[in-house]
Wavefront OBJ file of the C-alpha trace (Angstrom):
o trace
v 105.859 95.977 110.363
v 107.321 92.462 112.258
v 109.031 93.766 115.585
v 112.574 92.311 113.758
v 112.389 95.121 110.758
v 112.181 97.671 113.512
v 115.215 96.571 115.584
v 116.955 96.752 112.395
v 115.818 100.162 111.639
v 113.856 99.571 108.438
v 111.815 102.622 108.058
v 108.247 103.017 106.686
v 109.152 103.976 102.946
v 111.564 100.989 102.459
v 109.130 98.655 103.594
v 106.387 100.217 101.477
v 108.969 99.803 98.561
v 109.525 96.343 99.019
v 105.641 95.874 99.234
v 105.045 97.547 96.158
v 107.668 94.688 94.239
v 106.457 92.518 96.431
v 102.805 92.736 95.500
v 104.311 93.111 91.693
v 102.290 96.780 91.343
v 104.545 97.874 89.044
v 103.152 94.921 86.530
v 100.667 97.184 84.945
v 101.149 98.095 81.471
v 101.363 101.472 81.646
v 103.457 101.215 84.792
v 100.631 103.184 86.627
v 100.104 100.964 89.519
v 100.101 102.743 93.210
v 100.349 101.590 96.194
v 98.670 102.614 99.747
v 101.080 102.083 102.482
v 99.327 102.189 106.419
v 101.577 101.564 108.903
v 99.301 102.310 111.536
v 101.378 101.393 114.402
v 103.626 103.693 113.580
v 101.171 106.447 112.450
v 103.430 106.268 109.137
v 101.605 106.619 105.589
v 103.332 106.350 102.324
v 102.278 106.157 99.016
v 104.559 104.392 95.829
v 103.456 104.624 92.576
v 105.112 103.536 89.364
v 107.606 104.962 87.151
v 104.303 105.778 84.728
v 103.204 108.573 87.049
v 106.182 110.506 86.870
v 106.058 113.731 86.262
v 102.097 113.437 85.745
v 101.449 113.442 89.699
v 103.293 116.253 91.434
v 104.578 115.642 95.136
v 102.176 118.248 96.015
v 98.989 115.857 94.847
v 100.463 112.875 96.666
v 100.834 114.918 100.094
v 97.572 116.246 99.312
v 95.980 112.477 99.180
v 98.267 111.914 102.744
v 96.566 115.220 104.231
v 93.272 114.024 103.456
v 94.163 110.690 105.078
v 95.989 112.201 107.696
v 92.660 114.380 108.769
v 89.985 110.953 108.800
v 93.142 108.670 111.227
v 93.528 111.872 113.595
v 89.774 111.808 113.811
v 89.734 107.610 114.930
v 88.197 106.910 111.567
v 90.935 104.732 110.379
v 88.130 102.687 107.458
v 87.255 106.092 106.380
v 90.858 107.190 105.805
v 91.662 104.575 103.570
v 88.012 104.691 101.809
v 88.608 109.047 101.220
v 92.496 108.177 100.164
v 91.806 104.902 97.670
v 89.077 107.805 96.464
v 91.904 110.400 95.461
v 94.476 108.046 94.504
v 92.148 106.931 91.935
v 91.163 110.737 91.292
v 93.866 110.992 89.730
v 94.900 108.106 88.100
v 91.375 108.454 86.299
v 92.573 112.397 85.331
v 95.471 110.560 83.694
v 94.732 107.917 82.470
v 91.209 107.983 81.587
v 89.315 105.064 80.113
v 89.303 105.245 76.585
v 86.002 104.604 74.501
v 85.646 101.012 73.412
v 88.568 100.047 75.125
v 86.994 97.663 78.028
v 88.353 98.818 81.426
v 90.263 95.569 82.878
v 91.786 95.492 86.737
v 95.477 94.755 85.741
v 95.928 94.299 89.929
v 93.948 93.216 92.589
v 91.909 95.785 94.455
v 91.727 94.500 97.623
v 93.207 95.703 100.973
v 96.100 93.311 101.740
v 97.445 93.005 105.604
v 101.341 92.319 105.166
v 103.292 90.386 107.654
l 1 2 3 4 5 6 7 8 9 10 11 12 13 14 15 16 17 18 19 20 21 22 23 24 25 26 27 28 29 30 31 32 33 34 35 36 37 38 39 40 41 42 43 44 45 46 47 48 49 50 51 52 53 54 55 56 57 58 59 60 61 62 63 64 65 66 67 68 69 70 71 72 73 74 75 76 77 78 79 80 81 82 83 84 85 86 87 88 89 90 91 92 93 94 95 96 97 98 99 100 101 102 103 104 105 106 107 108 109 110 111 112 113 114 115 116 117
C-alpha cells in the first residue's frame, strides 16, 4: 500500500475493496468473482468476493482459506501461500459453481497475480 494511504489511515480491507472495483471482479456474470488481497508489508490478508457468494461461502470457509495462507507466510514461503490459497479459493468456487456439461468453461477475469501501486 503507497506510504500516503497509510498516513491517512486506510486500512487493509478498504484498500482490498477498492481493488476488487478497481480490477472490475465483480464483472462476472454470476457475480462470483474473488479477490486475493496480500498486503505483505503489513502481514495483512483479505479476501472480497462478490455479492454471488453470499450466503454460499460461510465466514468460517474464508478464514479457513486465510489459516491455510497464514501457516505457508509464517513458514517464509510467501509463493506457496498464494499457490495453497488461489487452490482453496477455487475449491470452493468449483463446489458452487461447478462447470456444467456442454457449457464451455470461459475465464470471465484475468487470472494473473497483479502487483497494485
Amino acid at each position: 500500500m503507497p506510504a500516503g494511504m497509510v498516513l491517512r489511515g486506510v486500512q487493509a480491507r478498504e484498500r482490498a475493496e477498492a481493488a476488487f472495483a478497481r480490477l472490475r471482479a465483480w464483472d462476472t456474470e454470476a457475480n462470483n468473482g474473488v479477490l486475493i488481497y496480500l498486503l505483505l508489508a503489513d502481514h495483512r490478508l483479505e479476501i472480497v468476493a462478490d455479492r454471488g457468494l453470499a450466503g454460499l461461502v460461510s465466514s468460517e470457509q474464508w478464514r479457513g482459506v486465510c489459516l491455510l495462507m497464514e501457516e505457508r507466510l509464517r513458514a517464509g514461503e510467501p509463493e506457496q501461500a498464494v499457490v495453497v490459497g488461489v487452490a482453496a479459493v477455487s475449491d470452493l468456487l468449483a463446489h458452487h459453481f461447478p462447470q456444467r456439461d456442454g457449457v464451455a468453461d470461459a475465464d470471465e477475469l484475468p487470472n494473473l497475480p497483479r502487483i497494485l501501486d
